[in-house]
C-alpha positions as CSV (number, residue, x, y, z in Angstrom):
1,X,310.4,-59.3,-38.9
2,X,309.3,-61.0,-35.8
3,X,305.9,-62.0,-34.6
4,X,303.9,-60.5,-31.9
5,X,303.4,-62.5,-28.9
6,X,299.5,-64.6,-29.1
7,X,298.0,-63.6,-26.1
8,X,294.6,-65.9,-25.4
9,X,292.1,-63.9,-23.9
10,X,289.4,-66.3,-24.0
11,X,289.0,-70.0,-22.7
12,X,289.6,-72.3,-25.5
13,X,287.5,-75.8,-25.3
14,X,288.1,-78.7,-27.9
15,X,284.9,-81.0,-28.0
16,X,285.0,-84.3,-29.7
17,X,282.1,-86.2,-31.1
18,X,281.7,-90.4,-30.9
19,X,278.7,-92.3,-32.9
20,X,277.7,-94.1,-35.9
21,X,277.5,-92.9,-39.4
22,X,273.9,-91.2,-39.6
23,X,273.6,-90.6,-36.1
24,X,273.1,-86.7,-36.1
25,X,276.7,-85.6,-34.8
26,X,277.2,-82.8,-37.7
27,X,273.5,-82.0,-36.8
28,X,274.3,-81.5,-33.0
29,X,277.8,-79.8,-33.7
30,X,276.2,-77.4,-36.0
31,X,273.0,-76.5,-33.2
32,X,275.7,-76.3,-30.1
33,X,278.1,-74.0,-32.8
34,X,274.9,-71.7,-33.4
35,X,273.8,-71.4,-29.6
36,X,277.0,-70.8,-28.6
37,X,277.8,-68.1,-31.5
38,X,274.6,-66.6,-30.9
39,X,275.4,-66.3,-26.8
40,X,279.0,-65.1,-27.1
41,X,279.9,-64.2,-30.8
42,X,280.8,-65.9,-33.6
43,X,280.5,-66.4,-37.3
44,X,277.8,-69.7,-38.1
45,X,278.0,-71.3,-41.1
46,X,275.2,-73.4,-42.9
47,X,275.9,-77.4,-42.3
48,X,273.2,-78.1,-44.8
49,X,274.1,-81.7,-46.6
């Protein structure tokens, strides 16, 4: 059994994230993942510590 070809059909974009412990970067990461989900699509999941 082969596998079918992956054809990317949308732009992919890795973003990295520099700072201090206790900074707020899983607090930014999880606002930019839910404006951007809510803009194009997406599933949002709860980054609630």
């Amino acid at each position: 059994m082969s596998k079918e070809k992956f054809e990317r059909t949308k732009p992919h974009v890795n973003v990295g994230t520099i700072g201090h412990v206790d900074h707020g970067k899983t607090t930014l990461t999880a606002a930019l993942t839910k404006v951007m989900a809510s803009k194009f699509g997406g599933d949002v999941k709860a980054y609630d510590q």
